[in-house]
Legacy VTK file of the C-alpha trace (Angstrom):
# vtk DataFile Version 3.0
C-alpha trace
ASCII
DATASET POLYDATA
POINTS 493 float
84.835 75.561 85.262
85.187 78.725 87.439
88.340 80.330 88.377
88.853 82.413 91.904
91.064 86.278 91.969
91.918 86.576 95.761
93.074 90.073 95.692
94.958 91.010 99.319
95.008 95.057 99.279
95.906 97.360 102.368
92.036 98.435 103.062
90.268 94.975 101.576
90.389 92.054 100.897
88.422 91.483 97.523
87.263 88.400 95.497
86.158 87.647 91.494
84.619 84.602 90.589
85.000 84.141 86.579
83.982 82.063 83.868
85.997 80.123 81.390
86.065 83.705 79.406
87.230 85.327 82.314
83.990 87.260 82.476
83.079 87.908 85.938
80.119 86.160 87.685
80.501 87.865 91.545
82.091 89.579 93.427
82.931 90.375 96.923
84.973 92.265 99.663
85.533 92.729 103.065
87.277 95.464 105.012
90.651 95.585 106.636
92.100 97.596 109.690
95.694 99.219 109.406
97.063 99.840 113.080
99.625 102.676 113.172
101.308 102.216 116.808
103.931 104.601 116.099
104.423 107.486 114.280
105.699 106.125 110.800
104.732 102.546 111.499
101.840 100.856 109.787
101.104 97.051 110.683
98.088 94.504 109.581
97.629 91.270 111.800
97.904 88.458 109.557
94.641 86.208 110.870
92.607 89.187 109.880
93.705 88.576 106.234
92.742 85.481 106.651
89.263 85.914 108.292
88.365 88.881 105.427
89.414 85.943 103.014
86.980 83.213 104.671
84.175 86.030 104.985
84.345 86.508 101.143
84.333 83.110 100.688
81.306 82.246 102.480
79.406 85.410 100.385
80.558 84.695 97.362
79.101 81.039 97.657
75.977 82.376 98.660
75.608 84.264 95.588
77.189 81.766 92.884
76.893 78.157 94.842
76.739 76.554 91.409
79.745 78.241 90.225
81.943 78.093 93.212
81.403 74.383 93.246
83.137 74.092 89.798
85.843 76.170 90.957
88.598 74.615 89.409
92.189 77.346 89.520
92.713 80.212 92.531
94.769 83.039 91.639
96.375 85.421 94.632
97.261 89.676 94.276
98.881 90.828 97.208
100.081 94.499 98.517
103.832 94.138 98.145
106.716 94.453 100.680
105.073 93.566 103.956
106.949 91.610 106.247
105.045 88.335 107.761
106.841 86.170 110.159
106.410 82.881 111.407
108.353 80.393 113.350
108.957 76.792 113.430
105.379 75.463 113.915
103.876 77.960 111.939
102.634 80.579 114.309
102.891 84.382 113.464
105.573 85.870 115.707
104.066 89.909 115.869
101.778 91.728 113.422
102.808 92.275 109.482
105.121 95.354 108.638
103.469 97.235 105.832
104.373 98.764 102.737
103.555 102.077 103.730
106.034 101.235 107.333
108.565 104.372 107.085
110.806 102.957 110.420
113.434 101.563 108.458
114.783 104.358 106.774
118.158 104.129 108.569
118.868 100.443 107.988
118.605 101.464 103.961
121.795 103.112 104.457
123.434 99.994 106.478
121.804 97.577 103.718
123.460 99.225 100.710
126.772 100.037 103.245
126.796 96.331 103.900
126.274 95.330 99.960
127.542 98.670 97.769
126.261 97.142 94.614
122.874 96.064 96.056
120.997 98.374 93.021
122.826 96.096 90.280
121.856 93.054 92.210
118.080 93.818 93.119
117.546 96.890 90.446
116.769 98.937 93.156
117.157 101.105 95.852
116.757 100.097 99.797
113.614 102.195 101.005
111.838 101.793 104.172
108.666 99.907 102.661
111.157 97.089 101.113
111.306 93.812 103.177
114.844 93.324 103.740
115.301 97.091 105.502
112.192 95.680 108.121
114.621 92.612 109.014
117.647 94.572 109.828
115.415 97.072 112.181
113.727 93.715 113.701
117.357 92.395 114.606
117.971 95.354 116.416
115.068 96.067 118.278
113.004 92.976 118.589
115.788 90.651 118.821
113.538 87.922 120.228
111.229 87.846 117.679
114.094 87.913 114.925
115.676 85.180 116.349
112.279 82.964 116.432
112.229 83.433 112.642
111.733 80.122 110.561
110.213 81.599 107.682
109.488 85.231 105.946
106.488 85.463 103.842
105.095 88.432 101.659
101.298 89.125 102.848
99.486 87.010 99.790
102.034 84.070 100.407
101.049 83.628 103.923
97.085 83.681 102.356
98.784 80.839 99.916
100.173 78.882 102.685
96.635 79.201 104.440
95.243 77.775 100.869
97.754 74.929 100.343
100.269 74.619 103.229
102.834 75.251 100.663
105.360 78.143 101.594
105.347 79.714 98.099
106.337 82.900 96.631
106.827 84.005 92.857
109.004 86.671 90.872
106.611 89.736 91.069
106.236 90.306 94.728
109.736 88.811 95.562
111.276 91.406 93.231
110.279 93.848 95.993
112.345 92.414 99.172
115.703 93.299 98.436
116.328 89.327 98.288
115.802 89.084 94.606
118.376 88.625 92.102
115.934 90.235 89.621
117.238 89.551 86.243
118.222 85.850 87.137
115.133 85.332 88.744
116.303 83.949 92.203
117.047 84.069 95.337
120.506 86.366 95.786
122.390 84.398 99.153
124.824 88.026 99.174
121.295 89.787 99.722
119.761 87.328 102.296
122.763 86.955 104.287
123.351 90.994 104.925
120.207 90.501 106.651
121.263 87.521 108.762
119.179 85.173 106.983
119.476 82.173 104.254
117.417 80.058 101.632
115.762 77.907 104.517
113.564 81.529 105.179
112.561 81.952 102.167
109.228 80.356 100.410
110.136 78.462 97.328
109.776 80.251 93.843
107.539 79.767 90.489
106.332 82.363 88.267
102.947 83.739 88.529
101.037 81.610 86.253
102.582 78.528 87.306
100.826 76.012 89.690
102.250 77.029 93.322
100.064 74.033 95.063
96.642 72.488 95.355
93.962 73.812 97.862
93.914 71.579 100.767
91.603 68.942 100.668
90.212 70.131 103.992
88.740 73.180 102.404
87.804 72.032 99.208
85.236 69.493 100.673
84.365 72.397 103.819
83.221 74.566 100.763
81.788 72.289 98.431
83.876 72.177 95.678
83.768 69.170 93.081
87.070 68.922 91.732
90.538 69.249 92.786
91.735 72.777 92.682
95.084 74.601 91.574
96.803 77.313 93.253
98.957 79.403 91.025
102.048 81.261 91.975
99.961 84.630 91.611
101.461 87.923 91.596
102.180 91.413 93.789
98.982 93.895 93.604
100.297 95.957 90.485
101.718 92.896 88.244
97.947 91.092 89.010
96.509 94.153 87.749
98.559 94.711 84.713
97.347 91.042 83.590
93.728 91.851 84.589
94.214 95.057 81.949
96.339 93.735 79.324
99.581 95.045 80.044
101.592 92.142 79.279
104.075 93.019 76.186
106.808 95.186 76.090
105.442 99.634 75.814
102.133 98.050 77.670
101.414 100.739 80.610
98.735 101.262 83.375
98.383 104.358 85.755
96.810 103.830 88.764
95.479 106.197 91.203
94.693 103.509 94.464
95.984 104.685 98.086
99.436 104.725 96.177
99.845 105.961 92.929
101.618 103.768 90.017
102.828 104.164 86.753
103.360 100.411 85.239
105.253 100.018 82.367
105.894 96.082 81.156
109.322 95.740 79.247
110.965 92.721 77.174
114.377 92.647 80.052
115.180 94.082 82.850
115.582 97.678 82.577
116.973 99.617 86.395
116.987 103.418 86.848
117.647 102.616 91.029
118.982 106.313 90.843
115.283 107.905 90.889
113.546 105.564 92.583
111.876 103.562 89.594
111.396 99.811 90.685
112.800 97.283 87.897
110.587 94.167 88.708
110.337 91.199 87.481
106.664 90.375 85.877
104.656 87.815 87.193
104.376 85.728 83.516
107.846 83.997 82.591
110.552 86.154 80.847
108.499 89.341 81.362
109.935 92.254 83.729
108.427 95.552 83.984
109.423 99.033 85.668
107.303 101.255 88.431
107.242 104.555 89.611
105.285 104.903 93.014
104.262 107.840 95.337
102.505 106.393 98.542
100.128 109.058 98.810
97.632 109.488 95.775
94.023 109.220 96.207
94.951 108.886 99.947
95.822 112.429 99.990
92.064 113.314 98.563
90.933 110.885 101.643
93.182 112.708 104.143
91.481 116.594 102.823
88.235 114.186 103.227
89.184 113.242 106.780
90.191 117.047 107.813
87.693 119.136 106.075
84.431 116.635 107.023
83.250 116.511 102.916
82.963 113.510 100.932
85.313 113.064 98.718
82.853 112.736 95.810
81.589 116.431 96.858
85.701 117.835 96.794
85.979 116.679 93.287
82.998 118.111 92.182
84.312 121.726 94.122
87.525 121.153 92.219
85.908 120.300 88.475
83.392 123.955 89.028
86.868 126.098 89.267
87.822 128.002 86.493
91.250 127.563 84.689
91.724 131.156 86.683
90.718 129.715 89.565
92.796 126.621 89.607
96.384 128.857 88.371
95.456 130.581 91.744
95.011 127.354 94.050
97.666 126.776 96.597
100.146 124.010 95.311
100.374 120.502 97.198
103.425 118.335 97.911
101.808 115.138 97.928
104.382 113.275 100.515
102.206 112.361 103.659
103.802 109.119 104.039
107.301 109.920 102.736
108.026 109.318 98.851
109.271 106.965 96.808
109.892 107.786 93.254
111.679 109.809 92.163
112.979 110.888 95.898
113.376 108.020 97.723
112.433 110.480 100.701
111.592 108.954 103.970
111.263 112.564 105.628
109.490 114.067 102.798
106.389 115.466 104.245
103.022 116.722 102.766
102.908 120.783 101.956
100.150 123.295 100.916
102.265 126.192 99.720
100.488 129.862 98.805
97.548 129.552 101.069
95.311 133.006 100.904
92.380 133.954 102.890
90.342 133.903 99.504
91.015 130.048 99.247
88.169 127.508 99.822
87.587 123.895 99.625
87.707 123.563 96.344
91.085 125.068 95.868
92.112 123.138 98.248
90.708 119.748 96.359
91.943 121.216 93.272
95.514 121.533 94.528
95.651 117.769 96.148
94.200 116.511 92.556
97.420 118.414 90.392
100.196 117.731 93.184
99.156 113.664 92.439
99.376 114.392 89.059
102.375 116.046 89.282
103.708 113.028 90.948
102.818 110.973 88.281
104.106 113.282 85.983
107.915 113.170 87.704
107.657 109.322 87.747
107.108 109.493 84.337
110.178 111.562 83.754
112.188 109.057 85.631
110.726 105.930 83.403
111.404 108.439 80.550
115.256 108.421 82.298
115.647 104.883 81.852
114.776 104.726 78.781
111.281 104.221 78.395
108.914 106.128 76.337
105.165 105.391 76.200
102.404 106.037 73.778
99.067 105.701 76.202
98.366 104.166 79.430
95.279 102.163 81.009
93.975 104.322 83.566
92.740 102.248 86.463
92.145 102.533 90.300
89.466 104.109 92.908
90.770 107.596 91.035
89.913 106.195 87.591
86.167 107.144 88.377
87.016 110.640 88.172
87.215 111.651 84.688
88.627 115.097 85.481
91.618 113.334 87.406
92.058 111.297 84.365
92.111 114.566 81.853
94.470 116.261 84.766
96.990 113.457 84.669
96.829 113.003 81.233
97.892 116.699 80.563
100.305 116.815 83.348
102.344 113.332 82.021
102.115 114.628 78.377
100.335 111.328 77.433
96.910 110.274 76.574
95.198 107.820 79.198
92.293 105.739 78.658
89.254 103.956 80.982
88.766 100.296 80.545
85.777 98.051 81.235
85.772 96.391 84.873
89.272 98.740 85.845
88.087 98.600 89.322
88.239 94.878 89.871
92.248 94.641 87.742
93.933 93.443 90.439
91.344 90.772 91.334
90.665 89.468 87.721
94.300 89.369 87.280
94.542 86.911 89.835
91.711 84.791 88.500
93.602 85.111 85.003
96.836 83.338 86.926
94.877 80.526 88.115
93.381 79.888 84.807
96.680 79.872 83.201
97.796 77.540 85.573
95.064 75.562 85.368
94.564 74.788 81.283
98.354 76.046 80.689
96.421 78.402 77.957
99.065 80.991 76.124
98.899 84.208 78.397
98.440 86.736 75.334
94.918 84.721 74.374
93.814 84.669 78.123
95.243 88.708 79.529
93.620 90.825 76.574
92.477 94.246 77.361
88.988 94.711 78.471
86.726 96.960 76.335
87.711 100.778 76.555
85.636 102.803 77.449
86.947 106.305 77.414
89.747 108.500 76.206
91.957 110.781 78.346
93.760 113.159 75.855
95.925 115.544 76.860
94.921 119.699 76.769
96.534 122.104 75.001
94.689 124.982 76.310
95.299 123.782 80.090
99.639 122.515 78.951
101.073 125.312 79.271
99.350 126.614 82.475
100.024 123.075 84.227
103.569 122.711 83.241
104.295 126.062 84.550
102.842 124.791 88.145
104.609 121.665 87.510
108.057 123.924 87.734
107.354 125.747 90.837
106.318 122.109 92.099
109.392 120.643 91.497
111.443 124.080 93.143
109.721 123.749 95.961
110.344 120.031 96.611
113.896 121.138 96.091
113.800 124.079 98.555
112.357 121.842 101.113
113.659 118.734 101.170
116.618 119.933 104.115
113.938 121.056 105.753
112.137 117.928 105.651
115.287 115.836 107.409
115.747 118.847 109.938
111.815 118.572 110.750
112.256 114.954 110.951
115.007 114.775 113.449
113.232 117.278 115.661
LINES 1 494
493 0 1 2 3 4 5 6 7 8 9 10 11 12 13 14 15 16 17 18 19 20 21 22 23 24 25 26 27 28 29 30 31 32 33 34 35 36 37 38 39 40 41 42 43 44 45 46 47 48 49 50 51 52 53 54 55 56 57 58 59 60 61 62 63 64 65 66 67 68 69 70 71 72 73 74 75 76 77 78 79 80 81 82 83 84 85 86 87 88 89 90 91 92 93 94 95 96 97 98 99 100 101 102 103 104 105 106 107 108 109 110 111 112 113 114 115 116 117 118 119 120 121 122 123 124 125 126 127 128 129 130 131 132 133 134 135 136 137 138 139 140 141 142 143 144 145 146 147 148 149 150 151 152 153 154 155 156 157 158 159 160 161 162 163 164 165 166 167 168 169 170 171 172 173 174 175 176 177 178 179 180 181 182 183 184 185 186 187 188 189 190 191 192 193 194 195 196 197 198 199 200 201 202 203 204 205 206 207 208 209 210 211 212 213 214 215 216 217 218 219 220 221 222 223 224 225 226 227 228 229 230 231 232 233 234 235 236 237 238 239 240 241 242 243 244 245 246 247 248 249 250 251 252 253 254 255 256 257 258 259 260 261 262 263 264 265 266 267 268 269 270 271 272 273 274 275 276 277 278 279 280 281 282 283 284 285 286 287 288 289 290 291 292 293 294 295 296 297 298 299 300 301 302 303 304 305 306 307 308 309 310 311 312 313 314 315 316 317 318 319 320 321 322 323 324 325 326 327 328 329 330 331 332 333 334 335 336 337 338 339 340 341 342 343 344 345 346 347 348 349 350 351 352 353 354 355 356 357 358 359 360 361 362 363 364 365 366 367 368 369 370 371 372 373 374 375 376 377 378 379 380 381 382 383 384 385 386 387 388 389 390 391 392 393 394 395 396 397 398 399 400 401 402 403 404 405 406 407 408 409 410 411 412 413 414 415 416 417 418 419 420 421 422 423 424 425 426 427 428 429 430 431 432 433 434 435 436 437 438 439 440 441 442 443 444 445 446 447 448 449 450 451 452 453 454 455 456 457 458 459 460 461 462 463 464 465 466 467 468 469 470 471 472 473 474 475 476 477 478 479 480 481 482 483 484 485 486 487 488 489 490 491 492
């Protein structure tokens, strides 16, 4: 038997194809296009999901035909929050609202106005990138297309629906809508109806590794398969990859540095710090919750200095490894909030700064500075998991950043905590995914199935380079401080 990972991210959409062992057999992925109309608005068109899903299909049966025709359980990983819409006879009603959409920021005040103890209920604060926020904005300035709403799906539920014509959903990714009563595990009807909507909108809830549906039987004879095939409940982007790296238990961590940054930490019960931003989720394996710190710009910000300076990214980080530890106590320091920030802020306005620019500065201190302001990030999302009570020994250290060894040592100084490189990191999401349709499939015991890949380096903190970054750290987190009335003035100008 084979088992699919369908993993739905913000730039691609990318597929594993695994073995009984979960070792992987292919692999493919095909690119997505973001459309920013507006100045804080970032939207997706749903059928592209779906074609970038059929596309990676088609190659990955070219390269495994024998193993995609036993293809027996289909896991789905999904970028969280996005807001999909569809009405009565299934058509979407106007493109999907991102994660990274800012536009909402004022109905976050009305939401928690309209339900003052919305952080016990849902563990969290209303920001922007939530679902729930999108709907009130959508009632007040698309009114047509609110009204048309029959149902509300979360990106890799509408690519479930596609699978099985099941509307489906599980406790990961509906942790982050605002509708979740997250340690009940349910829908919350006070939540849904501040928003103007009820059950009948919703998709219908399983956990992760439970079977969501059955791939239509359309599709399974279209693409050759021999068997019936199960569709498990799946899970949001960072819970798939937590079970893709072994973060399942309670002190488990990951830190990942993707177009967001993330600092995953699984916990035995639900554990809320709404206060400083830290997301209290539920997990996407039964009785399992977990916490998150999040900044929305990480190795995005290294793509942005990319974008603006015309060098590869690959050549910045080799600028910023050459400087000396001189060299890098002189670089300018960088506020990494391009797209706002989330933890521990909750800062809609927030805006990207590079503070102490000289005419002696180059490239590389510029790449230097971008690198340390994301791991300063980290490092204050850290403090705020720290806050609610959770302490950590190491982390996994996965993502597109987690090829650059001198981000890893960075981070790892910055947070105070070692970090360390695992086999196949850049496919976690993806092989999560593939783990949740196996479980669904044999109904296997998820600690024998999610176990950590091989390591396959260490991250250790530096003395030599502590004292140095936690001194930077400190001006960092003035400045923020100095700033941030500036940021709402700026934003209202």
């Amino acid at each position: 038997m084979s088992y699919l990972g369908i993993d739905l991210g913000t730039s691609e959409v990318k597929l594993v194809l695994t073995d009984d062992d979960s070792h992987v057999i292919a692999t493919s992925s095909a690119r997505l296009r973001v459309d920013n109309p507006h100045p804080l608005w970032s939207e997706q068109a749903p059928q592209g999901w779906w074609n970038a899903t059929l596309d990676t299909i088609a190659a990955l049966r070219a390269e495994a035909p024998q193993a995609f025709q036993a293809l027996r359980g289909i896991g789905i990983s999904g970028q969280m929050h996005g807001a999909t819409l569809l009405d009565r006879n299934g058509n979407v009603l106007r493109p999907a609202i991102l994660w990274n959409d800012m536009r909402a920021h004022a109905e976050c005040v009305e939401l928690e106005a309209l339900v003052p103890d919305a952080p016990a209920i849902t563990g969290n604060r209303a920001m922007p990138g939530f679902t729930a926020p999108k709907l009130l904005w959508l009632s007040k300035y698309e009114p047509a297309v609110y009204r048309a709403i029959d149902k509300v799906l979360l990106p890799k539920d509408y690519l479930g629906w596609k699978l099985t014509g099941e509307f489906v959903s599980e406790m990961s990714d509906a942790a982050g809508t605002l509708w979740l009563d997250v340690a009940q595990r349910d829908w919350s009807d006070r939540m849904l109806a501040a928003t103007g909507l009820d059950r009948s909108h919703m998709p219908r809830l399983v956990e992760g590794s439970d079977v969501a549906g059955h791939l239509r039987e359309e599709l399974r004879r279209e693409w050759g398969i021999s068997g019936p095939v199960v569709v498990a409940g799946g899970a949001g982007d960072n819970a798939a990859s937590a079970v893709g790296i072994g973060v399942i238990q309670a002190g488990d961590a990951f830190l990942s540095l993707g177009s967001s940054g993330v600092l995953f930490a699984a916990t035995a019960r639900h554990a809320p710090n709404p206060q400083q931003g830290v997301h209290a989720f539920c997990h996407c394996l039964p009785g399992q919750w977990h916490q998150m710190s999040v900044i929305l710009s990480a190795a995005a910000s290294l793509h942005w200095l990319s974008g603006v300076t015309a060098r590869p990214v690959a050549e910045l980080v080799a600028g910023a490894e050459r400087l000396t530890a001189t060299q890098q106590a002189q670089a300018p320091l960088f506020l990494p909030y391009l797209n706002g920030e989330r933890t521990p802020h909750n800062d809609a306005t927030a805006k990207g700064v590079l503070f102490g620019m000289t005419p002696a500065h180059e490239t590389a201190h510029l790449a230097y500075a971008v690198m340390e302001g994301v791991a300063f990030a980290m490092a204050d999302g850290y403090a705020a998991l720290q806050a609610a009570g959770t302490t950590l020994e190491s982390a996994a250290f996965v993502g597109g950043g987690s090829r650059s060894a001198f981000w890893g040592d960075l981070c790892a100084t910055a947070l105070g905590m070692p970090l360390r490189r695992h086999a196949g990191a850049e496919v976690g999401a993806a092989l999560g995914a593939a783990r949740l349709g196996r479980l669904a499939r044999t109904g296997e015991d998820a600690a024998s199935v999610c176990v950590p890949p091989e390591v396959l380096e260490w991250y250790r903190p530096d003395a030599a380079r502590q004292a140095q970054l936690q001194r930077r750290l400190a001006q960092y987190r003035r400045l923020y401080r100095s700033l941030a009335d500036e940021f709402i003035a700026f934003s209202q100008s």
